[in-house]
C-alpha positions in Angstrom: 0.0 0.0 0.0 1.2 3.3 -1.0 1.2 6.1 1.4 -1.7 8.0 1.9 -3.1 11.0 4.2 -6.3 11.2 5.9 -8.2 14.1 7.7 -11.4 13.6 9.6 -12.9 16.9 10.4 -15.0 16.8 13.8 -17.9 16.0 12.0 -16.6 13.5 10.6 -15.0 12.0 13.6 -18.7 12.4 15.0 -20.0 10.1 12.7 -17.9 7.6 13.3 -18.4 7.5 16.9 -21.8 7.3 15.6 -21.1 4.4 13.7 -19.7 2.6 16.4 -22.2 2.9 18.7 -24.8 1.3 16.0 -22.1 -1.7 16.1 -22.5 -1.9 20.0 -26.0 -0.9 20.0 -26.7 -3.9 17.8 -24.4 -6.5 20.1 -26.6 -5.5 23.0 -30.0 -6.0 21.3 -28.7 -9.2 19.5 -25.7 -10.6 21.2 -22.1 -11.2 20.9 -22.1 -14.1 18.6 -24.9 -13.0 16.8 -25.5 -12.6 12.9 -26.9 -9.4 13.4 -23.9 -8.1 14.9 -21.4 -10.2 13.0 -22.5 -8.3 10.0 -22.4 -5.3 11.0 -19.6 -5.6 12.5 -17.7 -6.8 9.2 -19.7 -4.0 7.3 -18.4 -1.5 9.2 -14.6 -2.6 9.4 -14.6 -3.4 5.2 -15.7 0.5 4.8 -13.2 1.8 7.3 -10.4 -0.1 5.7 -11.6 1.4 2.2 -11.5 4.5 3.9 -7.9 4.1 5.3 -6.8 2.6 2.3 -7.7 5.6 -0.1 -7.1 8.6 2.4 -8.7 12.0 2.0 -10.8 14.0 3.9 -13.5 12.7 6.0 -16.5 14.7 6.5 -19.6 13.7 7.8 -23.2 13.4 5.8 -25.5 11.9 7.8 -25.8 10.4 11.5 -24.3 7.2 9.8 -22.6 8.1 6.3 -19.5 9.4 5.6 -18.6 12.1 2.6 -15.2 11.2 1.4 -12.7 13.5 -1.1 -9.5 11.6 -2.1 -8.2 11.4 -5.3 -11.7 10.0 -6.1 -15.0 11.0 -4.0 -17.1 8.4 -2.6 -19.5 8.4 0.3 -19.7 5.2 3.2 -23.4 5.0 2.5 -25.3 3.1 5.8 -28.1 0.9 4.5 -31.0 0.3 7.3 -32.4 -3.2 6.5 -35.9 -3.1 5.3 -38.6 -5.7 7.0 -41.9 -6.5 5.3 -41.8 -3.9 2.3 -41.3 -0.7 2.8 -40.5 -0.3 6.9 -36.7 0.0 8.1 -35.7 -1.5 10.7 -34.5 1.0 13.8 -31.3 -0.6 14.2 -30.3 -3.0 11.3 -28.5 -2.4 8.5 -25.2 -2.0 7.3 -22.8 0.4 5.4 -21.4 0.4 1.7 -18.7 2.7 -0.3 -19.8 4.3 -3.6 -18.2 6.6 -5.5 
């Protein structure tokens, strides 16, 4: 891996504490060992590696998402789950990278 540079502004740093507590937030409702959490969990270390992998600045747009300007822009988009049609879940969900 090349070297790269990254800066979180405070919103940004924000949203990841806010991303973290969905992680533990989900382990308390569902367990340790759970799916639920297992998934999340995985979700949400895949997207921080893409964002430590890429650098840039790391701003904050939306209580779970990530805006993200390297030598590409992409946002860490979180997902909630849908149950039966078109009602979210609170809690559920998980977080992708497009750009």
């Amino acid at each position: 891996m090349s070297e790269v540079q990254l800066s979180v502004t405070e919103s940004g740093g924000s949203t990841l504490v806010n991303m973290r507590q969905r992680v533990r937030d989900i382990e308390m409702e569902h367990g340790h060992f759970s799916s639920e959490y297992i998934k999340i969990l995985e979700s949400l270390l895949d997207n921080i590696l893409n964002i430590l992998r890429l650098g840039g600045r790391v701003s904050k747009d939306g209580e779970l998402s990530l805006f993200v300007h390297s030598f590409i822009v992409y946002g860490v988009i979180f997902h909630s789950k849908y149950i039966d049609g078109e009602n979210r879940d609170p809690l559920l969900g998980d977080w992708s990278c497009h750009s």
